[in-house]
Phi, psi and omega in degrees: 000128171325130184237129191258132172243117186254024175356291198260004151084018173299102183242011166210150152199184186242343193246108164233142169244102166266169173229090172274133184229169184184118165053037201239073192255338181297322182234033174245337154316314186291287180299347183308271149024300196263346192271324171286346188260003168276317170271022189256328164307296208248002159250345202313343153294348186276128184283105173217140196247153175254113191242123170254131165279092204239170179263026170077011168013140163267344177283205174256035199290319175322296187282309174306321191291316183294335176282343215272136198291092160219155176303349225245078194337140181234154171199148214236125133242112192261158154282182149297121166009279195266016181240114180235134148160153177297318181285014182267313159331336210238345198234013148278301161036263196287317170330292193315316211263326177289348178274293194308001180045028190301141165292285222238171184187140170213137175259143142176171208283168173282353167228047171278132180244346161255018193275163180216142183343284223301352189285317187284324166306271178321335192269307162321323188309270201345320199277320180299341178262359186116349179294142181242329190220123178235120165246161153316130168221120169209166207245137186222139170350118179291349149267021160281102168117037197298329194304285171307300189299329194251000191251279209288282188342316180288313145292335179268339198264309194288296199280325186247010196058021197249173179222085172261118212246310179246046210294346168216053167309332193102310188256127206244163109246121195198172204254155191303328167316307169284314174314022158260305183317303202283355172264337166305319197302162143239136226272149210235126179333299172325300183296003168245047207215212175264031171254026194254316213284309170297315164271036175247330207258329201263336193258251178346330150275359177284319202272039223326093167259181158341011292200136185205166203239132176252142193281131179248353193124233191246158149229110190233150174191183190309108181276150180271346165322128347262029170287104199242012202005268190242014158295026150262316192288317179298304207286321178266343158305297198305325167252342073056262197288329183286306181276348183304332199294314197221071182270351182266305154345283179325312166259035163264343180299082197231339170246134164311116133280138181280141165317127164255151158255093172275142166078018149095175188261026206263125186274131172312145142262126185233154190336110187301111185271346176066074177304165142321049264246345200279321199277334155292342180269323181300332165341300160320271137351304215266326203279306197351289207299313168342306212239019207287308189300321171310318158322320195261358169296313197234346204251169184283168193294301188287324165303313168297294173295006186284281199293303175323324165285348159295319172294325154323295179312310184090037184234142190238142192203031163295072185326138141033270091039267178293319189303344183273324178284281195324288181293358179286319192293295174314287167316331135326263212331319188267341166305346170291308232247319188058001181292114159253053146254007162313300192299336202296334210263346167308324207277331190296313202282012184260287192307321161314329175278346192245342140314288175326303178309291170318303190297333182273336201235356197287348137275040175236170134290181180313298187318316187287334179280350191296308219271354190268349187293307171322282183314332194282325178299311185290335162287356164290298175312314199296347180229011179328317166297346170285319170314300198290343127329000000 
């Protein structure tokens, strides 16, 4: 049973900043902190809560949160023991907000080491103004976000036209109005995983509310990089199924919507780090012979023997070009297969496109790597007919 801890006994507010967590008693102190001093600035007329929403944490995230000395009224919602995933966190939530008659609701994460007050402003204003869903827009670690730049990002830009940059950034905003949609929906094992994210972003531009994206800076925070466990499989069962969902939509599609922007596109620079491009292609490497028979199964003749010969080289060179025939070529399969051992085997050639990608990209800078991130989406778009074929 879902467990509330409610001190002060809150039963309206018109602002909630949730915080979903698992073990984070190390950094939720710090956002507790920058999120209060953001709505005592830039909200103070608004009646507003901080709900951090957890997964029954085994650390101490429960009690930091609850200690930490601010004005700003809290409520502790925990899952069950035996209930682990961010969307199960996010959809006590929407619950929370609806009981609580909240107007506006913004997420972020618990282990942001860059958020700042200001961050609640740019996310927040907006949903008071008419906006119904504010996503991120922010320059990130270049081994950061692989999930996004070479998968989601690419996709949403290609199959829908949108030029959505952080379509599963973490950090949210959204009017009481989508929290109805999205507890309407139905929710799929995944979306109650590290899949919530694409399917709060995949169901808001489909129900066409409002939707702009706000520039925040930087985002820097604990990377998941390249351990990626089971979040490549959640996150793309998840879009994976939405979109497949919304195939008709996909061939009405025919023009780029321009991108909206609060506050300009101009990307923070944040340091050049040169990932390490070795430890993902041995991924690569290693998982081949695993998904060899699934490769010749689903992927074209030619696109299959192209990457075996990388794996013969023991060199990997998944260019442009080919990484866009793969995921079109995978998403068909599984829209056949409905299987996820589809998504597993896309994750050996996703860690292959993101060698490539590091190895291709290992003399530019950030800026110059962004604009290759840009292209690669937009290459998407530029061949969309092969998938729809």
């Amino acid at each position: 049973m879902t467990k509330i801890i409610n001190l002060q006994k809150i039963k309206k507010a018109d602002l909630v900043v949730g915080i979903p967590s698992y073990n984070e008693e190390r950094t939720i102190g710090f956002v507790v902190k920058q999120v209060s001093r953001g709505l005592e600035k830039y909200f103070p007329e608004k009646k507003a809560v901080i709900i951090n929403v957890d997964n029954n944490s085994s650390d101490n995230t429960k009690e930091v949160f609850l200690g930490v000395k601010i004005d700003i009224p809290r409520i502790h919602i925990s899952t069950p023991k035996n209930i682990k995933g961010k969307g199960h966190n996010f959809y006590n939530l929407f619950l929370e907000i609806r009981k609580l008659k909240a107007k506006a609701g913004i997420v972020v994460d618990a282990d942001l080491l860059s958020i700042k007050p200001l961050w609640i402003k740019k996310l927040g204003t907006p949903i008071f103004n008419g906006y119904e869903y504010i996503l991120p827009f922010y320059a990130r670690s270049e081994d950061d976000a692989t999930i996004t730049n070479h998968l989601v990002y690419p996709l949403i830009y290609g199959l829908l036209g949108q030029n959505i940059r952080q379509p599963i950034g973490g950090d949210f905003a959204f009017s009481d109005k989508l929290v109805n949609i999205w507890l309407k929906q139905k929710w799929h094992k995944s979306d109650k995983q590290f899949g919530i994210d694409v399917f709060m972003t995949l169901n808001a531009l489909s129900s066409n509310v409002k939707v702009c994206q706000a520039n925040l800076g930087a985002k820097i925070h604990k990377s998941s990089a390249p351990s990626l466990g089971p979040m490549f499989l959640q996150v793309v069962e998840s879009l994976f199924k939405i979109l497949q969902s919304r195939e008709n939509h996909i061939k009405k599609t025919t023009k780029f919507k321009k991108a909206c922007f609060l506050d300009g596109k101009k990307m923070f620079e944040l340091p050049d780090i040169r990932p390490n491009y070795r430890i993902f292609e041995q991924i690569f490497l290693n998982n081949f012979p695993v998904y060899k028979n699934l490769f010749k199964k689903h992927l074209s003749i030619e696109v299959y023997q192209k990457i075996e010969k990388f794996y013969q080289k023991k060199q990997v060179n998944i260019d442009l070009d080919l990484w866009v025939k793969i995921v079109y070529e995978f998403f068909n399969a599984y829209k056949l297969t409905k299987s996820s051992s589809i998504i597993k085997a896309l994750e050996c050639l996703y860690f292959g496109r993101v060698a490539s990608f590091f190895k291709q990209t290992a003399n530019l800078t950030p800026a110059q790597s962004e604009r290759e991130v840009l292209k690669q989406a937009q290459h998407f778009f530029k061949n969309r007919e092969y998938f729809l074929k």
